[in-house]
Structure formats: structure tokens, C-alpha cells
C-alpha positions as CSV (number, residue, x, y, z in Angstrom):
1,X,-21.1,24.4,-52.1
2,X,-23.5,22.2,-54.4
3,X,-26.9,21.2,-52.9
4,X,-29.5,18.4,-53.6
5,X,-32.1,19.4,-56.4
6,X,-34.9,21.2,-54.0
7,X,-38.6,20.5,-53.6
8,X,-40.6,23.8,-52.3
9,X,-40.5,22.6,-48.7
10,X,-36.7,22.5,-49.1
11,X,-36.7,26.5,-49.5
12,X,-34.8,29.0,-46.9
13,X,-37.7,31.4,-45.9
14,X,-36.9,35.0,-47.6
15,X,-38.7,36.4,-45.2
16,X,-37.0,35.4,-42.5
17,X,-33.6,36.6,-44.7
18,X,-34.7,39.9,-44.8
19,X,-35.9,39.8,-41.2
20,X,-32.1,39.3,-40.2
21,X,-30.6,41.6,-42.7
22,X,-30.9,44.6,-40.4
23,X,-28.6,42.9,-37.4
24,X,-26.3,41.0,-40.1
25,X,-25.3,44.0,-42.0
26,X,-25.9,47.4,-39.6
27,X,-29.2,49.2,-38.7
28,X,-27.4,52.5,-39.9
29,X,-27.2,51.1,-43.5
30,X,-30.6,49.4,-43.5
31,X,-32.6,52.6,-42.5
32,X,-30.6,55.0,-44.2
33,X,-30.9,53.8,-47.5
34,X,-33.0,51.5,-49.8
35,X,-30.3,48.1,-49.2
36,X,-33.6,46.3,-48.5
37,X,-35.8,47.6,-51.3
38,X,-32.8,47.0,-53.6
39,X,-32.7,43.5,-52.2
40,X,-36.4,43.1,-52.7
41,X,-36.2,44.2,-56.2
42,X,-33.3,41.9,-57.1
43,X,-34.4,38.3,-56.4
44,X,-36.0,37.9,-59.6
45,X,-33.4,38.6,-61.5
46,X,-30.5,38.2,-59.6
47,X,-26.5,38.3,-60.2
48,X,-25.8,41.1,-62.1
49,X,-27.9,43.5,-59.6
50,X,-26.4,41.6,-56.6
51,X,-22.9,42.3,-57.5
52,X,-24.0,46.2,-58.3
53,X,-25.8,46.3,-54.7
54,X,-22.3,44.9,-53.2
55,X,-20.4,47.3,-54.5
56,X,-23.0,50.3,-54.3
57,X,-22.8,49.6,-50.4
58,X,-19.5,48.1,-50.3
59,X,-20.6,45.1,-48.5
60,X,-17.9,42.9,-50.4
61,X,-16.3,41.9,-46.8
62,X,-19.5,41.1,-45.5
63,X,-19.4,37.4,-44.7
64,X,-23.2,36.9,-43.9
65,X,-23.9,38.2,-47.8
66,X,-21.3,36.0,-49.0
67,X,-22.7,33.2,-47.3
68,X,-25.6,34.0,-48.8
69,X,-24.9,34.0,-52.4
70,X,-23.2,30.6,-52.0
71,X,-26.6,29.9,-51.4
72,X,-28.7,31.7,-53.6
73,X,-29.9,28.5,-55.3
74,X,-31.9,27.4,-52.0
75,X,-33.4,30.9,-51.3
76,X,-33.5,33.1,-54.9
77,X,-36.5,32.8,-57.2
78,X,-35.1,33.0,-60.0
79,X,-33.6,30.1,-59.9
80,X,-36.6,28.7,-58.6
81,X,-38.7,29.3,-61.6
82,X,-39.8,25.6,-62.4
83,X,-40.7,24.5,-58.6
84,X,-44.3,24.2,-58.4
85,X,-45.2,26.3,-55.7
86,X,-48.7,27.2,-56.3
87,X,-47.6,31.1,-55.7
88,X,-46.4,30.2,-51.8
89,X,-42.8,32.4,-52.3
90,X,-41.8,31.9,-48.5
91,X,-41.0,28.5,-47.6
92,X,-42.7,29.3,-43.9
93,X,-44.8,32.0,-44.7
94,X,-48.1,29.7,-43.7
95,X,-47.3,28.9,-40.4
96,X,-45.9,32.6,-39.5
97,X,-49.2,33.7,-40.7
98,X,-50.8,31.2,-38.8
99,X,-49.1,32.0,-35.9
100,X,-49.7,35.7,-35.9
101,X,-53.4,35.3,-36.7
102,X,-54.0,33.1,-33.5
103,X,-51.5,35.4,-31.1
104,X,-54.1,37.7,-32.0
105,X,-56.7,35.8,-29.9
106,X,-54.9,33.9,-27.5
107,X,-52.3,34.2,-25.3
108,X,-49.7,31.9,-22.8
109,X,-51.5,33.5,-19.4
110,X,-55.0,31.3,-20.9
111,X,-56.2,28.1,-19.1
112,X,-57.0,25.6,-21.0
113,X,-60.5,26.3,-21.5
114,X,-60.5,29.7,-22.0
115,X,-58.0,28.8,-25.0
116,X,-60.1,26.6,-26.5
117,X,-63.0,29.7,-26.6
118,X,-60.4,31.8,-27.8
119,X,-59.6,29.2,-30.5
120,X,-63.2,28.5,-31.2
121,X,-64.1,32.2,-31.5
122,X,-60.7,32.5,-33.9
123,X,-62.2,29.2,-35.8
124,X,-65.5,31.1,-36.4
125,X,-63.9,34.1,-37.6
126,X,-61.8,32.5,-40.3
127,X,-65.0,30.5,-41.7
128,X,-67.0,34.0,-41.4
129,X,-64.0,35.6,-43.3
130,X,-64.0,32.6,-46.1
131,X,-67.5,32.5,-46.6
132,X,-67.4,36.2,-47.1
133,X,-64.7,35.9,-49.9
134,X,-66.6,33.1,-51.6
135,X,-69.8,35.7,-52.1
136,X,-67.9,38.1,-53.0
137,X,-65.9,35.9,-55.2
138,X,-69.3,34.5,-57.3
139,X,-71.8,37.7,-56.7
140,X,-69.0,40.8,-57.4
141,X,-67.4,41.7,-60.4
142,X,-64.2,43.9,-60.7
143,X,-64.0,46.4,-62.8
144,X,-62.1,45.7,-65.8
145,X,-58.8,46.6,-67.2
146,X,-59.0,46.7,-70.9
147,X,-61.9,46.1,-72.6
148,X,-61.0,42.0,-73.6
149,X,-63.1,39.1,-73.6
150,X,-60.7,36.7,-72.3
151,X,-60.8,39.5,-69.1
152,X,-64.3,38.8,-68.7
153,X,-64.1,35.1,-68.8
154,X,-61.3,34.5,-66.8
155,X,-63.3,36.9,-64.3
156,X,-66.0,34.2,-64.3
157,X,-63.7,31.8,-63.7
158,X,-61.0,32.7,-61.2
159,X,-62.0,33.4,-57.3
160,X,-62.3,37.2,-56.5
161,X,-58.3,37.7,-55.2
162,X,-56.8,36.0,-57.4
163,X,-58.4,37.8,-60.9
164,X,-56.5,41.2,-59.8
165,X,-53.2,39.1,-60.1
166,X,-54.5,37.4,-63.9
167,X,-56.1,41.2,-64.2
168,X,-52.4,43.0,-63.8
169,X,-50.6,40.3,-66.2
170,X,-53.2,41.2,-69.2
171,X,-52.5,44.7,-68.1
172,X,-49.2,44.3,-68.5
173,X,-49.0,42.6,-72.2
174,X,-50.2,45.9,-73.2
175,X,-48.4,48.1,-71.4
176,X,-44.5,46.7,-70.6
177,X,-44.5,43.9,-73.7
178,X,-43.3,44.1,-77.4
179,X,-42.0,41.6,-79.7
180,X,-38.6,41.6,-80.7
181,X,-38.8,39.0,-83.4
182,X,-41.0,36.2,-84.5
183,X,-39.5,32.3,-85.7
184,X,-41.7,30.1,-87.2
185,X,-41.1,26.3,-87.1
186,X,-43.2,23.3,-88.3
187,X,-45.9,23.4,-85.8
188,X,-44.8,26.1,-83.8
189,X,-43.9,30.0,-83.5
190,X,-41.0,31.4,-80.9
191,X,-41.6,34.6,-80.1
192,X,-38.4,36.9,-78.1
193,X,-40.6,39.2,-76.3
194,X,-38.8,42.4,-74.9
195,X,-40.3,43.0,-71.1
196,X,-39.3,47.3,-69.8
197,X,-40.4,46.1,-66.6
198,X,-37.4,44.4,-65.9
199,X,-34.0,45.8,-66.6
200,X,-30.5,43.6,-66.7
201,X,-29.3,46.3,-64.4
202,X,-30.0,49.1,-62.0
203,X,-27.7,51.8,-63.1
204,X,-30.3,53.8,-65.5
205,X,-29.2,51.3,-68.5
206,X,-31.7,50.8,-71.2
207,X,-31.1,47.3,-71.4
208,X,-34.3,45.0,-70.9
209,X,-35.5,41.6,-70.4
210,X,-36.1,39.4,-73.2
211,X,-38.5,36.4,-72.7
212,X,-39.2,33.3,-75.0
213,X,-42.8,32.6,-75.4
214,X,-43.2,28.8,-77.7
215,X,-46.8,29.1,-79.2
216,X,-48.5,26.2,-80.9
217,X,-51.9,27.8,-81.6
218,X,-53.1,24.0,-83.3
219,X,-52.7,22.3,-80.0
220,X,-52.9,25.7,-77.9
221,X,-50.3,24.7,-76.2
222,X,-48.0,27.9,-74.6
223,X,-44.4,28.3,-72.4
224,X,-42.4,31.2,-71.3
225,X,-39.2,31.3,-70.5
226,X,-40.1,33.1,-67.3
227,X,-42.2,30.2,-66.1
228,X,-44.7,31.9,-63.9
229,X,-47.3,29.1,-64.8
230,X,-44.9,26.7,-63.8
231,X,-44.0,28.3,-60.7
232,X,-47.5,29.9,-59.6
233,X,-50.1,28.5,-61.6
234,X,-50.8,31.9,-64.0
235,X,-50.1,33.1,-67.1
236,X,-47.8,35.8,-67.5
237,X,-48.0,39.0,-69.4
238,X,-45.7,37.7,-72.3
239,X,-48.0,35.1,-73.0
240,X,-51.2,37.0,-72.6
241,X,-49.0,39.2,-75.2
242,X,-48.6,36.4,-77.8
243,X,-52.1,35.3,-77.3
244,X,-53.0,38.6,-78.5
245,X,-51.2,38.7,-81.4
246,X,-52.7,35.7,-82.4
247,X,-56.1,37.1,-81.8
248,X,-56.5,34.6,-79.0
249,X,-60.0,35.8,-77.9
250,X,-60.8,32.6,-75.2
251,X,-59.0,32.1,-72.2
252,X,-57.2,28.7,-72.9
253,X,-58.8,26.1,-70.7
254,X,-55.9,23.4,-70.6
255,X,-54.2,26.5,-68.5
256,X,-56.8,26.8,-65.7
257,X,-55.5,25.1,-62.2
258,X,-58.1,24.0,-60.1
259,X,-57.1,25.6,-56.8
260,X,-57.6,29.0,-58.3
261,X,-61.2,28.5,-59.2
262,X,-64.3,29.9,-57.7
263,X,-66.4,27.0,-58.5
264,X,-63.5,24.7,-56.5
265,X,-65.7,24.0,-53.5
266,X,-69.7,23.2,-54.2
267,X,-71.8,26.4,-53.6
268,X,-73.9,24.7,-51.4
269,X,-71.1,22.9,-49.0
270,X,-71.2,23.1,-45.6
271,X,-68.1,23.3,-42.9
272,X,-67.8,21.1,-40.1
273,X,-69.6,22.3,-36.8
274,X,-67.5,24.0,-34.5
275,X,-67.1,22.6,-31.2
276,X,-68.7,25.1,-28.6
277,X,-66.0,25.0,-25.8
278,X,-68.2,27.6,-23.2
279,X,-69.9,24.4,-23.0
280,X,-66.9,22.4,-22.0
281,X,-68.0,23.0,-17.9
């Protein structure tokens, strides 16, 4: 069946997906063998391993899975790519973490006041937690990778979490990217960049990825085919690759989104005063 063009919040929740895998296809055949990693590995680049999994397992009867791929376009990533979704992957992920976080400290036996000390110790806890991550965020410095300037930079500018995630792209540009071929246009260069990290299949085949990275080093203007920036809100390793070929030094500015920042929120701001529910009686 066709569906409507999707917004992020139109998503089905893959963890929820592979939550029901177990009962939809057999316990026996979940724990005995890696269906789920396989699964896992396959929504980024999807129909050619799906159809290999289905026949590996011979799960071609299986109506749930059929079901499924009729719609993979709600639930896969890779044909998600160009929904902004500032890195949030699971539709519902939020409020199952937020749910699990506060069953932590409360629970359905609670009067009313003793949940709202429960919530306000939970309340506390989080903005203990946050502050915590925003010193550690401006006082600590990881250690680095290679040894690049645009590493150290973008270690001044991004918050402490998410510089491992910009840390393993620049990693990977050295390590899992080469260029195929080069074409040069007017104004700009398109570079087919061969990725070993991903293969087209899972069958021992040799045959990798191949990205498109357009590079306009005038207007320093960059896009992958792959569109993690569009997606996440960070570069990817094929573009930290082509930056480097072009002796790229600076971390591009015009590619910084403000939610990953450190200096997002003033370094003197304070949080709302909790309510002290003990009080309440």
C-alpha cells in the first residue's frame, strides 16, 4: 500500500518492532541465532539484505514480515534519510525513556503526596545529572582521535556526548573511506566515495557502498548522498573525507546546528525552583 509523505512524528517506533519480533516469528529462532542482529544491521541499507535474511531463515511465509516490508517506508531509515530528526531514530523512544526513568522512583501503590516527593526528588536528580554534563561538557576534553585541527575545534564547540559521535565520523574518513573518482564541474567537484563499512550484501561479497559527496569549496557548501546532516544534524565520514582532500583545516561553520552546542544555554542560567512537596502538609 502507498502512504502519505511522513513527518518524524509519523514514524512506527523500531523499537517497539523489534520488541515484537520474538513472539511474531518464534523465541526458538530469535535466541538461537543472530535474526535480530541481522535485522539491526539491515535497516540502513535495506532490500537486498532483507530478502537474503528471508531466505537465510526461510521466513518467506511469515505474514507479520511481509506486512512489514509493505511498510518499510514508515519504519526503515534508509528511506528516511532526508527527515529531519535531529538524531531521534525511534519515533517513541522519548516518552519510553521517560517512562522508565520515573518507574524508577515512583510507583501506582503512592499517594498523591508521596508521588509528588518522589517526582520532586526524580526532578532534582535530572537537573543534578544535566548540570553535571554541562561541566563536563565546557571544563573536560576528550582525548583525541587523529591528530586534526578541525578535531580540536569542533571539540570546543560541540557538548561533551555528542563530540564522540563527530569524533568516530573523522575517524572513520580515515579509516573506511577512499575515493573512487573525482568530476569537476563549473563551481563544483563530485566525488564517488567508496565506504568498506557498508557492504551491498551480507554473503562475504566484496562489494561496497559508494556515496556522492557535491563539494563547492568557494561557497563551502557540502552534501552526501547518505544525508546524515540532513537526518541528524552531523557530518558524515565521506564528507569529513572530501574536506580533507581539500585540505579543509576549519570546521565549516554554516554546518554547526545549534542544539548540539555547548554554549546553547548561557553558562550562568539558572533552572526554575523546584517545588518542595514534603512541604505540601
Amino acid at each position: 500500500p502507498e502512504f502519505p509523505p511522513l513527518s518524524g512524528c509519523d514514524r512506527l517506533c523500531m523499537w517497539h518492532i523489534m520488541q515484537k519480533l520474538t513472539t511474531k516469528v518464534g523465541t526458538t529462532l530469535c535466541n538461537r541465532t543472530d535474526l535480530k542482529r541481522q535485522i539491526c544491521d539491515i535497516v540502513y541499507v535495506f532490500e537486498r539484505e532483507w530478502e537474503c535474511m528471508i531466505y537465510e531463515f526461510e521466513l518467506g511465509e511469515n505474514k507479520w514480515l511481509g506486512d512489514m516490508f509493505d511498510m518499510r517506508k514508515r519504519w526503515i531509515p534508509a528511506y528516511l534519510r532526508d527527515v529531519p530528526m535531529a538524531g531521534l531514530m525511534r519515533t517513541t523512544s522519548i516518552s519510553e525513556n521517560v517512562n522508565h526513568f520515573f518507574g524508577k522512583w515512583t510507583s501506582p501503590r503512592l499517594t498523591l503526596v508521596e508521588f509528588l516527593c518522589h517526582y520532586d526528588t526524580a526532578i532534582k536528580y535530572q537537573r543534578y545529572i544535566e548540570r553535571k554534563n554541562d561541566h563536563d561538557s565546557r571544563y573536560r576534553t576528550p582525548s583525541f582521535k587523529p591528530d586534526l585541527m578541525m578535531e580540536k575545534e569542533a571539540c570546543k564547540l560541540y557538548t561533551r556526548s555528542l563530540i564522540f559521535d563527530v569524533q568516530d565520523e573523522m575517524f572513520a574518513s580515515y579509516k573506511c573511506c577512499i575515493a573512487m573518482c573525482v568530476v569537476q564541474t563549473e563551481n563544483m567537484e563530485r566525488y564517488s566515495v567508496r565506504d568498506s563499512e557498508f557492504h551491498k550484501g551480507n554473503m562475504g561479497s566484496d562489494d561496497f557502498y559508494v556515496y556522492h559527496v557535491e563539494f563547492c569549496k568557494s561557497e563551502m557548501k557540502v552534501q552526501c548522498s547518505c544525508n546524515l546532516y540532513e537526518s541528524n544534524g552531523l557530518l558524515c565520514c565521506h564528507t569529513f573525507y572530501v574536506l580533507r582532500m581539500n585540505n579543509v583545516k576549519e570546521f565549516p561553520q554554516n554546518y554547526l546546528q545549534k542544539q548540539w552546542l555547548k554554549n546553547v544555554k548561557p553558562l550562568n542560567s539558572t533552572l526554575p525552583r523546584i517545588i518542595d512537596a514534603s512541604n505540601a502538609v
